[in-house]
C-alpha atoms as one frame of an Amber mdcrd trajectory, in Angstrom:
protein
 -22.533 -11.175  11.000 -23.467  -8.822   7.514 -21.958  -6.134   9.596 -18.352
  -7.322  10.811 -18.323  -9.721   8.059 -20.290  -8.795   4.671 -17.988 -11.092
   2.770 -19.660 -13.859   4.373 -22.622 -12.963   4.739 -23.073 -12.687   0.718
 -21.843 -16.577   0.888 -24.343 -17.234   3.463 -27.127 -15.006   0.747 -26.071
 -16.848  -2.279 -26.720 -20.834   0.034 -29.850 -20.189   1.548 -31.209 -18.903
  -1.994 -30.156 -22.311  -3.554 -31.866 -24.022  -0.581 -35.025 -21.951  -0.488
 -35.392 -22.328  -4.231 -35.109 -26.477  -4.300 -37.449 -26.317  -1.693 -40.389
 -24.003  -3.851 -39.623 -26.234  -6.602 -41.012 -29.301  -3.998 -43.307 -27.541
  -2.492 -41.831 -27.736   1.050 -42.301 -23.455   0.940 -44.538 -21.453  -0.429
 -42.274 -19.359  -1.932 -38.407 -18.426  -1.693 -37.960 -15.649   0.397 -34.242
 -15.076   0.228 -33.707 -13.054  -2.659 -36.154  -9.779  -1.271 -33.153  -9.555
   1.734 -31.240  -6.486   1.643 -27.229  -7.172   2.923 -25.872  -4.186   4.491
 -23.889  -1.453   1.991 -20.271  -2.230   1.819 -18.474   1.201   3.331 -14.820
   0.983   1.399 -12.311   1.023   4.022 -10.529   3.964   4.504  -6.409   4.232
   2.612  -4.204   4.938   5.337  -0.664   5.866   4.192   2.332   6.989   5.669
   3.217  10.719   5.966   6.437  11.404   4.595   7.610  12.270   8.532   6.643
   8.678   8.902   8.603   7.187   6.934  11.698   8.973   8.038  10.418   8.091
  11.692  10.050   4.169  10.275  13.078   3.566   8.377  15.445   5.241  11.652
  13.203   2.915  13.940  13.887   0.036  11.753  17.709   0.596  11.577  17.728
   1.135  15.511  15.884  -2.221  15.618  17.909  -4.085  13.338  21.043  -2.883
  15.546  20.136  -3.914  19.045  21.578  -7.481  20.161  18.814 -10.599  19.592
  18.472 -12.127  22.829  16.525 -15.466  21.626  14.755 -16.710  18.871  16.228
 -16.766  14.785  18.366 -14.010  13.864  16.964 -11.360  12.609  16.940 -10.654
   8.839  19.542  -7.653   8.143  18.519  -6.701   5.010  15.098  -5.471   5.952
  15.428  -2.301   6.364  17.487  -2.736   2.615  13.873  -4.270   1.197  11.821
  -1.177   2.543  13.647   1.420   1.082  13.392  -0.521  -2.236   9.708  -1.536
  -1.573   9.635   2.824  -0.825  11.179   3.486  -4.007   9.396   1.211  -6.571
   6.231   0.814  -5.301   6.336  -2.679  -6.347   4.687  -6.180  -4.823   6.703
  -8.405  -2.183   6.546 -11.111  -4.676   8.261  -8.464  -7.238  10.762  -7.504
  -5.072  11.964 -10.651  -4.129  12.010 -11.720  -8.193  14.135  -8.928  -9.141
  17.059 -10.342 -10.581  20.468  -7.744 -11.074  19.660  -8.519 -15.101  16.644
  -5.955 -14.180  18.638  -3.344 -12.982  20.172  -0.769 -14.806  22.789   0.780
 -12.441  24.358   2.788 -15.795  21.256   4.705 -16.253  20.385   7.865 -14.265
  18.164   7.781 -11.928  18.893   4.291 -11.864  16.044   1.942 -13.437  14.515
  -1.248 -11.771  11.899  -3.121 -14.412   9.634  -5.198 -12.720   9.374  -8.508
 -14.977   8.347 -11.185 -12.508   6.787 -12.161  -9.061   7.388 -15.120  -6.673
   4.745 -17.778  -6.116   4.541 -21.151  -4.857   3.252 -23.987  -7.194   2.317
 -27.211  -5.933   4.426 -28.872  -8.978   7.430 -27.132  -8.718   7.478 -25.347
  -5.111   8.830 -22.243  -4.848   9.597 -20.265  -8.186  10.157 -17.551  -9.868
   7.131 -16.464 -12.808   8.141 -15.202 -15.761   5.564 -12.094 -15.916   3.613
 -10.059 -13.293   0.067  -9.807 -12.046  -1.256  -8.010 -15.032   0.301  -6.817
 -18.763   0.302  -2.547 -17.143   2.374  -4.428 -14.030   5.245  -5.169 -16.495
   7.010  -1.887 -16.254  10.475   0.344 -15.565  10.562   2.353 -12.528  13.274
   4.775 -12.108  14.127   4.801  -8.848  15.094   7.398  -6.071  18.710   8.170
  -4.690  18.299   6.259  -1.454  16.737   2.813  -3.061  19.325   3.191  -5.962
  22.409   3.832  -3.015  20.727   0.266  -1.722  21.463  -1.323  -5.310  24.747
  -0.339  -5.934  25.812  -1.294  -2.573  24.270  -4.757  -2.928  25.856  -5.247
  -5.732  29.172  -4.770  -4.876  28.255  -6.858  -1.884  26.142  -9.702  -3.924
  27.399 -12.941  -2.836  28.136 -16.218  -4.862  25.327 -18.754  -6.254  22.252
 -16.777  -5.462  20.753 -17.017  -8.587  21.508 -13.002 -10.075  18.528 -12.168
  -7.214  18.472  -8.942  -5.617  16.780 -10.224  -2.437  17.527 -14.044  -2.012
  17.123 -16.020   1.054  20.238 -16.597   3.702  21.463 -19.321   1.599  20.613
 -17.837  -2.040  18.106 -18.905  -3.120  13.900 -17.674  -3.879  12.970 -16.078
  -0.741   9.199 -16.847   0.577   6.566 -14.193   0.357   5.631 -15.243   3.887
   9.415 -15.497   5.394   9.840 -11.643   4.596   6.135 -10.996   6.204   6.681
 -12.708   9.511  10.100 -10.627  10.066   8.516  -7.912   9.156   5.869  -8.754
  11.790   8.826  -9.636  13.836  10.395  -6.323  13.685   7.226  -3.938  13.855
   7.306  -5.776  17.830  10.881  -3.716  18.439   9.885  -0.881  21.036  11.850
   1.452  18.290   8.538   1.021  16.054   6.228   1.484  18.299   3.194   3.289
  17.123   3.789   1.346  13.343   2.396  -1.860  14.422  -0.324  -1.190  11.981
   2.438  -0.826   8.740   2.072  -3.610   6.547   3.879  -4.358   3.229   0.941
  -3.139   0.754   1.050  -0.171   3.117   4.267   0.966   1.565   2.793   0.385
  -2.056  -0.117   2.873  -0.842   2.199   5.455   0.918   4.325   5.193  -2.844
   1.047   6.262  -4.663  -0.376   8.516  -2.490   2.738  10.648  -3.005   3.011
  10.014  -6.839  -0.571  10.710  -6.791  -0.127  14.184  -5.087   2.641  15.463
  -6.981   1.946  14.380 -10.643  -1.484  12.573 -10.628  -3.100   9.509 -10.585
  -2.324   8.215 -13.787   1.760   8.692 -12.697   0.633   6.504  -9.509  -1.426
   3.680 -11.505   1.908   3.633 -13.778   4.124   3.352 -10.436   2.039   0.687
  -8.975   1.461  -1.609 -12.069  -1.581  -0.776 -12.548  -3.820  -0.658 -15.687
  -5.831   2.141 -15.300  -6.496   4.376 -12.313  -9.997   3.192 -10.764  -7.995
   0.901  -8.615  -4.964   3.173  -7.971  -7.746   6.093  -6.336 -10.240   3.446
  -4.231  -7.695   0.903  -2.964  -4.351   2.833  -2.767  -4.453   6.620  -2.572
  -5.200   8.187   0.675  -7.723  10.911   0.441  -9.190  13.729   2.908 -13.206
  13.490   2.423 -14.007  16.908   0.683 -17.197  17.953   2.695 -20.343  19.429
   0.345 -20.683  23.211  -0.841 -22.331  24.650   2.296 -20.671  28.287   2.290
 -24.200  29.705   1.418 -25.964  28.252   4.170 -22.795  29.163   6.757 -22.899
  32.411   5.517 -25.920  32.644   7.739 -24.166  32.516  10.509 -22.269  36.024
  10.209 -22.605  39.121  11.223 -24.038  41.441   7.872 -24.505  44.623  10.079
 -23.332  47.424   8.175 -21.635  49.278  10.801 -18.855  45.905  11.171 -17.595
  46.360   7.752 -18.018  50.437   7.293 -14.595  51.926   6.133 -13.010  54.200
   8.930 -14.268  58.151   8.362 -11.523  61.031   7.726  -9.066  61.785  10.518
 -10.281  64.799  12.098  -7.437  67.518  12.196  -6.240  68.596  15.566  -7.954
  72.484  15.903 -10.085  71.939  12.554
């Protein structure tokens, strides 16, 4: 169980060292042995992002998707594909996305801006709402956005229909949309034969595919500011896809070649025909 599931195993730590120690303090054991156990190291899991190829492979599969006929079951949710490329151009959280209100959208400005000022949550007094300010103070924040998210917004918003609230992203009858709603469609739509191979795509994958990029072009701190965060230890463990650098072991390869002389000795003078 420490193996497959270290998470629980701590839990499982943390109990029996409560138990133990009442018992040593009655006498029922000697002494508590619980603490001198060693869990197994933590190994971070590996950031897998999408390639840039990927993404263009993804966002045609979705369209294709999105296209073909639904034979049974709830209809599928059109603007999807319309939420990824936003999701692919902001970095930001579902619950940020589907907060953004037209009021945080500067169409006027260029590149057009998107400020990410609020998430979605469900409250057991009110229900569903919309939250006033984002996971942390860094995750309030203005993202200028790229041509194909902003072509999204200023299509939307010629399209935006009546009472839904000034939301970018509202539900089929305009109003909050649930965090969960847009993951089960997207679960829905990953099982469309035209994205096969992305079954493993998730929403926070897009956030990670958005920083790895940032990351690679301008640096982590550009990503951390992308991705709301406040400084850039999380942005590097948790969202930037890395290739492990191997150690310095040219001097003990170099062993392995060939130093004779006579492999590297410059060619002599031509010889002249009758000299």
């Amino acid at each position: 169980m420490a193996v497959k599931t270290p998470g629980r195993a701590k839990t499982a730590k943390t109990v029996l060292t409560q138990m133990f120690g009442l018992a040593a303090r009655h006498d029922a054991v000697r002494a508590n042995p619980v603490p001198d156990t060693r869990l197994p190291e933590r190994r971070p899991k590996a950031v897998r992002a999408l390639s840039v190829d990927e993404v263009r492979a993804l966002r045609r599969g979705l369209h294709a998707s999105l296209a073909e006929p639904v034979k049974s079951g709830p209809a599928r949710a059109q603007d999807l594909a319309e939420v990824v490329d936003v999701a692919l151009g902001t970095g930001a959280r579902v619950g940020e996305l589907l907060a953004l209100r037209w009021a945080d959208v500067d169409l006027g400005a260029s590149p057009v801006t998107v400020t990410i000022s609020g998430t979605v949550v469900r409250t057991e007094e009110a229900g569903l709402v919309r939250q006033g300010h984002v996971k942390t103070a860094a995750g309030f924040r203005t993202v200028n956005v790229p041509r194909f998210a902003s072509d999204v917004l200023l299509r939307r918003s010629v399209e935006e229909l009546p009472n839904t609230r000034d939301l970018v992203f509202p539900s089929s009858t305009g109003t909050l949309r649930e965090v969960n709603n847009l993951e089960r469609q997207w679960r829905d739509a990953r099982k469309s034969e035209d994205l096969k191979g992305f079954e493993w795509v998730t929403w926070h994958t897009f956030r990670k595919t958005v920083a790895t990029l940032v990351d690679r072009s301008s640096g982590t701190e550009d990503a951390a500011a992308v991705l709301g965060h406040a400084g850039t230890a999380v942005t590097s463990k948790h969202y930037v896809q890395r290739a492990s650098v191997a150690p310095d072991v040219s001097g003990t390869l170099e062993q392995l070649g060939d130093r004779c002389p006579c492999h590297y000795a410059p060619p002599g003078p031509t010889m002249l025909a009758g000299s």
